[in-house]
KEDOMAR-104822 format. One line per 4 residues: number of its first residue (from 1); their letters; for each residue x, y, z of N, C-alpha, C. Coordinates in steps of 0.02 Angstrom, whole numbers, plus 50000, padded with zeros to 5 digits. Each point is the difference from the previous one (the first is absolute). Layout:
% residues N
NUM> a> X Y Z X Y Z X Y Z ~ ...
This chain:
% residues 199
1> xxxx> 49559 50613 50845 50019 49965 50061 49971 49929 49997 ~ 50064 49961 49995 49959 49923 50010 49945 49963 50066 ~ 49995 49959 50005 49971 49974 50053 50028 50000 50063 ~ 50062 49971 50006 50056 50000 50043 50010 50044 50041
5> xxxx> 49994 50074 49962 50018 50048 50013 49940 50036 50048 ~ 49950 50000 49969 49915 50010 50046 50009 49942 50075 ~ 50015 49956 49985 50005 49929 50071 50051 50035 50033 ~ 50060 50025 49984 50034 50007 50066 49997 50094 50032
9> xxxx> 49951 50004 49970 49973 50083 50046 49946 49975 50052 ~ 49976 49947 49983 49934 49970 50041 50026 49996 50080 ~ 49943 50010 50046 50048 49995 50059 49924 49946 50034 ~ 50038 49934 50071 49976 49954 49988 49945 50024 50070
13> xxxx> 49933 49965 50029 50000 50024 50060 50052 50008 50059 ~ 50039 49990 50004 50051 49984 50063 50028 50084 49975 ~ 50017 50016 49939 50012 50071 49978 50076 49990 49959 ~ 50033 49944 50014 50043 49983 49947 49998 50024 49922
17> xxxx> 50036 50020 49966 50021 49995 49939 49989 49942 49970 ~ 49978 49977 49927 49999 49934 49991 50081 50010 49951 ~ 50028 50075 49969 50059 49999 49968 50056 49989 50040 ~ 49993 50002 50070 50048 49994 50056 49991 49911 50013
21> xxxx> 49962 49967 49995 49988 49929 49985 50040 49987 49939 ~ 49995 50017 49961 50038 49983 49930 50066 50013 50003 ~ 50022 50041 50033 50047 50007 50013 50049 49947 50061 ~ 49956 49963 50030 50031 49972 50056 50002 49915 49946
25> xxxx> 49961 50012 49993 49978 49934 49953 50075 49967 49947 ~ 50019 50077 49957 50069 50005 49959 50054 50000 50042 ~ 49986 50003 50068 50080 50053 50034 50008 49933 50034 ~ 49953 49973 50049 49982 49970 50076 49979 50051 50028
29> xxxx> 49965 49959 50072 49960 50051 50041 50043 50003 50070 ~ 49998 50094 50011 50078 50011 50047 49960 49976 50069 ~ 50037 49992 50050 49997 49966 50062 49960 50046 50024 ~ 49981 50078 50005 49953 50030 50033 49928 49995 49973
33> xxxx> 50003 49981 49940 49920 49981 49978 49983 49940 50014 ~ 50034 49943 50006 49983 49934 50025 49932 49987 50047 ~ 50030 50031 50061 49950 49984 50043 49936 50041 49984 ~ 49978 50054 49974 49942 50002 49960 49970 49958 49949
37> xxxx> 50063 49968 49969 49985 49962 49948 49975 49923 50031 ~ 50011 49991 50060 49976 49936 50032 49906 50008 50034 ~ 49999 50069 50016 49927 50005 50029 49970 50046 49950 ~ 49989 50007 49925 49974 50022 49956 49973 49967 49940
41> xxxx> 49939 49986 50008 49983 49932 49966 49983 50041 49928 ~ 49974 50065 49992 50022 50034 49924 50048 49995 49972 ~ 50061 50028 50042 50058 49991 49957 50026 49937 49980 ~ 49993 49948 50044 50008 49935 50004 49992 49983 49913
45> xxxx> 49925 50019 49994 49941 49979 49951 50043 50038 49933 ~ 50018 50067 50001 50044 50034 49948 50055 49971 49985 ~ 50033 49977 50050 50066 50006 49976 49986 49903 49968 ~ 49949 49977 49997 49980 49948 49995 49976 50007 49905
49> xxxx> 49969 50029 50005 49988 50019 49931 50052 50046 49945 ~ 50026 50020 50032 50063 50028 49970 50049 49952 49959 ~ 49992 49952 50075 50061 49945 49991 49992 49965 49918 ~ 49897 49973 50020 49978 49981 49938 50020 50026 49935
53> xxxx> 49986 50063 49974 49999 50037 49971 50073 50006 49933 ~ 50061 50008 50075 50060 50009 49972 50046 49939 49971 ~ 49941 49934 50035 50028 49930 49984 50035 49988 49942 ~ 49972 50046 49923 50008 49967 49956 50073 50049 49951
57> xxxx> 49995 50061 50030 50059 50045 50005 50057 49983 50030 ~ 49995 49961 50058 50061 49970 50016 50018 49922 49980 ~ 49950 49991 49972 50016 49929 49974 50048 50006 49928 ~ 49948 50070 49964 50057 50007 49946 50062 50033 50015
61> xxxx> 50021 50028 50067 50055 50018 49992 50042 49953 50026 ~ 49981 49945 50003 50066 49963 50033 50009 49934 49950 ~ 49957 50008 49920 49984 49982 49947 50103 50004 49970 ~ 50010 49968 49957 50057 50016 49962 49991 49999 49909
65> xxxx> 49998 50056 49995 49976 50027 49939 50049 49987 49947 ~ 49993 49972 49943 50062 49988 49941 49970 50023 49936 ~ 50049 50051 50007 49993 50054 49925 49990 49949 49939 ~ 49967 50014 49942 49979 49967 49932 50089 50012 49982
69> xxxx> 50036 49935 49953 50073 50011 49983 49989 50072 49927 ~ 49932 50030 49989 49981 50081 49954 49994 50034 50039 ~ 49986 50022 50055 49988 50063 50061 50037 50049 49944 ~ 50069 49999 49995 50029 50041 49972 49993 50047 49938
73> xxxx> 49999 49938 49957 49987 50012 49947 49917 50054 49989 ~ 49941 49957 50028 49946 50035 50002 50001 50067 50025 ~ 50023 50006 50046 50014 50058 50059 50038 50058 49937 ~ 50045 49982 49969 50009 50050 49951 49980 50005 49941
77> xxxx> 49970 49977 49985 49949 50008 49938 49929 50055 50020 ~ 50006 49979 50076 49940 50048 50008 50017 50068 50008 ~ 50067 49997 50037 50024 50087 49991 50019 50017 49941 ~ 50019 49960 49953 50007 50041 49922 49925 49997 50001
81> xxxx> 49956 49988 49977 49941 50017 49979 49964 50057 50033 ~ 50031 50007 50075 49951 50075 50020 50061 50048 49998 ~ 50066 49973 49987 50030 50056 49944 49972 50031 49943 ~ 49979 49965 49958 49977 49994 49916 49954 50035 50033
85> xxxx> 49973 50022 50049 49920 49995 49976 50025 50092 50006 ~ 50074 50012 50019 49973 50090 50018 50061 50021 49961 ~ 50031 49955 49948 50038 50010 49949 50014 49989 49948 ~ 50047 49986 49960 50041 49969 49944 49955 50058 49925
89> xxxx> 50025 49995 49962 50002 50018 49943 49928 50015 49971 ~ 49961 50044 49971 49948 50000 49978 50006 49975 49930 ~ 49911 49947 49982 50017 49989 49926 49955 50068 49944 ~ 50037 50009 49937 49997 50022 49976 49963 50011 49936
93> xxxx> 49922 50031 50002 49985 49961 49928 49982 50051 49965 ~ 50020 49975 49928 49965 50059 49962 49943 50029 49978 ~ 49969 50051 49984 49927 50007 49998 49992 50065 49965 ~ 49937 49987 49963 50008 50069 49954 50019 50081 50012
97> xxxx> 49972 49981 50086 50022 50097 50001 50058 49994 50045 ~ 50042 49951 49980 50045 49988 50054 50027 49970 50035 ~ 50046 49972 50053 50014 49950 50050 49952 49991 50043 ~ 49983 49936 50016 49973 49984 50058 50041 49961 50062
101> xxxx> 50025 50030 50070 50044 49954 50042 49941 49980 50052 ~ 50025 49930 50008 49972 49957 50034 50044 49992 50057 ~ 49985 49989 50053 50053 49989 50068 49997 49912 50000 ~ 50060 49979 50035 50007 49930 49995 49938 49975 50046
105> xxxx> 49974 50037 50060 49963 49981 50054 49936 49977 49949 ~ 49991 50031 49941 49919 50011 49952 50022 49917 49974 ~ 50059 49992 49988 50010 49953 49943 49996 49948 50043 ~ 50018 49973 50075 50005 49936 50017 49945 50017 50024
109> xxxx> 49950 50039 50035 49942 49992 50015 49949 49967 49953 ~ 50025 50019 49917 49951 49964 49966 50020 49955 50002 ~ 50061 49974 49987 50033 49912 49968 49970 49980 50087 ~ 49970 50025 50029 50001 49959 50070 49924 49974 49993
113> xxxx> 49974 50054 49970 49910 50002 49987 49987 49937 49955 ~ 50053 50004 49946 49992 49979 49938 50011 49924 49986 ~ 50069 49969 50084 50016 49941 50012 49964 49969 50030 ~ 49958 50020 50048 49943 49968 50035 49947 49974 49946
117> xxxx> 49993 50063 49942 49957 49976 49968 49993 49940 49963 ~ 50058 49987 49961 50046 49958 49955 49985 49944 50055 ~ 50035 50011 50055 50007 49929 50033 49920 49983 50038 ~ 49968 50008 49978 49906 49985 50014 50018 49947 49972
121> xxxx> 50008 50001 49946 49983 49932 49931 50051 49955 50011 ~ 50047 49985 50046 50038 49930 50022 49985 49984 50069 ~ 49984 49975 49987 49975 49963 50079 50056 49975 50060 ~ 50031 50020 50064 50006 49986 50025 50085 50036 50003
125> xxxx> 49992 50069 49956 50053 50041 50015 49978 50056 50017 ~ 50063 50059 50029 49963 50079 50019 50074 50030 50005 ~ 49989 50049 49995 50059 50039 50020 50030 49987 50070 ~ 50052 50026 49986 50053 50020 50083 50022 50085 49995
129> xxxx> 50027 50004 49938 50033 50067 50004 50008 50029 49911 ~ 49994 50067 50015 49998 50031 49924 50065 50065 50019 ~ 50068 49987 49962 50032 50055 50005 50038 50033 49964 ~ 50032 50047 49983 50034 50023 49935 50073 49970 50035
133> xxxx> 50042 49977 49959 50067 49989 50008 50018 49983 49916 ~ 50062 50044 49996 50040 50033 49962 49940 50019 49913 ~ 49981 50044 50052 49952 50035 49922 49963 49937 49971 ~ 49970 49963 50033 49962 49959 49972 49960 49963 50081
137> xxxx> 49930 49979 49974 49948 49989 50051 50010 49919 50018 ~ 50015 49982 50045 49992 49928 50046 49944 49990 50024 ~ 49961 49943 49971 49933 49985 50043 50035 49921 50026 ~ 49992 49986 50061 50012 49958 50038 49948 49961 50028
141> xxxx> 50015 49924 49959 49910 49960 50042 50033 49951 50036 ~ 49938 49988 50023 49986 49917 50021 49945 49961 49975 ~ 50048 49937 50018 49949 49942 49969 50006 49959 50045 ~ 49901 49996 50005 49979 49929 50036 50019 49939 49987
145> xxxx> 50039 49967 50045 50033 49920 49992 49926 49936 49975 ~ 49990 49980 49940 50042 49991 49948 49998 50038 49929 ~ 49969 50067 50005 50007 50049 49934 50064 49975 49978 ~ 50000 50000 49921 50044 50012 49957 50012 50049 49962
149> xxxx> 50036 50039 50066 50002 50080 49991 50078 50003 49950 ~ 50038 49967 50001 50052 49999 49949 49957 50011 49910 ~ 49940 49974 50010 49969 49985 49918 49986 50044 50026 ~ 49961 50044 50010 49945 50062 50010 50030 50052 49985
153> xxxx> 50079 50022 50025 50026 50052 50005 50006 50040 49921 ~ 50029 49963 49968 49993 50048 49915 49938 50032 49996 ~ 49951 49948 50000 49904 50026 49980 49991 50053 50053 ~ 50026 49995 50063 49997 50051 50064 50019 50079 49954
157> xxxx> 50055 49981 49991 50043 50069 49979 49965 50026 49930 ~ 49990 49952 49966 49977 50032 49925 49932 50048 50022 ~ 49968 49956 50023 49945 50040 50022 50006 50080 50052 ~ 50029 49987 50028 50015 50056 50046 50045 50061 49944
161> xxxx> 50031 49965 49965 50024 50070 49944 49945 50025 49961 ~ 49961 49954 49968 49948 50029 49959 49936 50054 50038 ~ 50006 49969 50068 49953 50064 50021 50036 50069 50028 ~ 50056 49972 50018 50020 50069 50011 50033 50046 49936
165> xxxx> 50010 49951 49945 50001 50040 49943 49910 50022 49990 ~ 49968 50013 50004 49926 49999 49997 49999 50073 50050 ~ 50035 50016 50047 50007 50066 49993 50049 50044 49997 ~ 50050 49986 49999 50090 50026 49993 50029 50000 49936
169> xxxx> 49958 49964 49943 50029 49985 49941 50065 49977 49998 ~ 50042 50060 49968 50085 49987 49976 50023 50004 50055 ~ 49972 50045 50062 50035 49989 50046 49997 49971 50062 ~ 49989 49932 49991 49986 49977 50045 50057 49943 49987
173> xxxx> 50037 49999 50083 50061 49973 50048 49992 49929 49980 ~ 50071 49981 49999 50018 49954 50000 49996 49950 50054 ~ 49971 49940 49983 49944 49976 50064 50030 49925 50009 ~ 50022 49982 50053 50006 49931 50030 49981 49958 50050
177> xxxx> 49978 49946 50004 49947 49965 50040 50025 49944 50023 ~ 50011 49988 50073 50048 49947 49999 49960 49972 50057 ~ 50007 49937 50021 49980 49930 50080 50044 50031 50036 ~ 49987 50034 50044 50005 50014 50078 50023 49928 50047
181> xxxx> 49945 49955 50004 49969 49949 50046 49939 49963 49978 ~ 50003 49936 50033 49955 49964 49965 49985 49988 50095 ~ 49932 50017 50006 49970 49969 50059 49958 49958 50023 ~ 49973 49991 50054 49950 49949 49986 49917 50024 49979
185> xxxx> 49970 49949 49966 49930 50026 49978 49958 50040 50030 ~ 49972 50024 49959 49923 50021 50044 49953 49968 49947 ~ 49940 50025 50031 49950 49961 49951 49948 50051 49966 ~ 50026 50100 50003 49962 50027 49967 49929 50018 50037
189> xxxx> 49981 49987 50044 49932 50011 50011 49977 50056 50040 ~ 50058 50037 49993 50004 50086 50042 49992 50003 50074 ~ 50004 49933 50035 49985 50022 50039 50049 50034 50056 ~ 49984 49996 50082 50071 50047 50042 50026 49921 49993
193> xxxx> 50004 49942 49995 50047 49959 50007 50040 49969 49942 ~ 49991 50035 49942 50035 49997 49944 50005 50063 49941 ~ 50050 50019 50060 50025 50055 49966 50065 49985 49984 ~ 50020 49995 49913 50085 49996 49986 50038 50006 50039
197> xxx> 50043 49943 50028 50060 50005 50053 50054 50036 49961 ~ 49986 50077 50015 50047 50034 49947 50020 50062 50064 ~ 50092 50014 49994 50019 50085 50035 50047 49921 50035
C-alpha cells in the first residue's frame, strides 16, 4: 500500500475523510459540503495541501507528449526479445557422451552478459537490446554523440564472437551488432545523473 493510500483512510479532527477530500479535489466539491468547507479551517488546510501535492500531476497531464519517430520500432523489439526469452530453437552441441541443448533464453542471456562486457572497453557505448531474430543473435547499441561507433562496430562484434566462442565453441550463433541511436553524452562517472540515455 502506497502512501496515498494510508492518507486517505486518515480521518481529519472535524472527522472527515482526507480520501473523501481527494476525491472532491479530482471531482469538485458538491454544494452540500461547501458550507462546511467554508467554516473548517482543517479541511480548508487539506484540501490545501492536496491541491499542492497534485500540482505537478496535473501539470503533466495537460503536458502534450510526442512519441520518439522509434516508439515503434523499440516497442517491438522488446516483445520479440521477451518472446526469445521463453522460445525459439535450442542450440545444439556436441559432446562426448552426447548432445548438449542449450535454450535460446541461456544463449542471449550470455551474449547479453558477454556485450556489456565487450562494451566496458569503448567508452561511451552500452547496450539497448540483445535478441534472437532469424536464428541468429542481434545486439543493439548506442553511441554517445561523438563516439565513432561506425569504427568500433567490427572490433565490437569480433570480440563478442570470440568470447562467446570461448564457451559454445562450433556452436555458437551467428551474431550481429548494429547502432540503434547515437545520443547525447554522458560523462561515465556512475553517477544517478548519468546514466546512458538509453530504452
Amino acid at each position: 500500500m502506497n502512501e496515498e493510500n494510508f492518507a486517505s483512510d486518515r480521518r481529519l479532527p472535524c472527522g472527515q475523510r482526507v480520501g473523501e477530500l481527494i476525491g472532491y479535489h479530482l471531482d469538485g466539491v458538491p454544494p452540500a459540503f461547501e458550507e462546511h468547507l467554508r467554516d473548517c479551517p482543517h479541511c480548508r488546510a487539506e484540501l490545501a495541501e492536496i491541491s499542492r501535492r497534485w500540482r505537478p500531476v496535473r501539470r503533466l497531464a495537460r503536458s502534450h507528449a510526442v512519441p520518439s519517430n522509434d516508439l515503434v520500432d523499440r516497442t517491438l523489439t522488446t516483445l520479440r526479445g521477451l518472446r526469445d526469452r521463453h522460445g525459439g530453437q535450442p542450440l545444439e552441441l556436441s559432446q562426448e557422451h552426447g548432445k548438449l541443448l542449450i535454450q535460446a533464453a541461456a544463449t542471449l542471456s550470455l551474449t547479453r552478459r558477454l556485450s556489456a562486457e565487450v562494451l566496458d572497453d569503448f567508452s561511451g557505448m552500452a547496450m539497448r537490446s540483445c535478441l534472437m531474430a532469424d536464428e541468429a543473435v542481434r545486439v543493439d547499441v548506442v553511441a554517445a554523440y561523438p563516439t565513432a561507433a561506425h569504427e568500433f562496430l567490427p572490433e565490437i562484434r569480433r570480440r563478442l564472437v570470440a568470447a562467446l566462442h570461448g564457451y559454445l565453441g562450433a556452436g555458437t550463433p551467428d551474431v550481429s551488432v548494429r547502432l540503434a541511436d547515437v545520443v547525447p553524452p554522458w560523462d561515465g562517472t556512475g553517477e544517478e545523473t548519468d546514466i546512458p540515455p538509453i530504452g
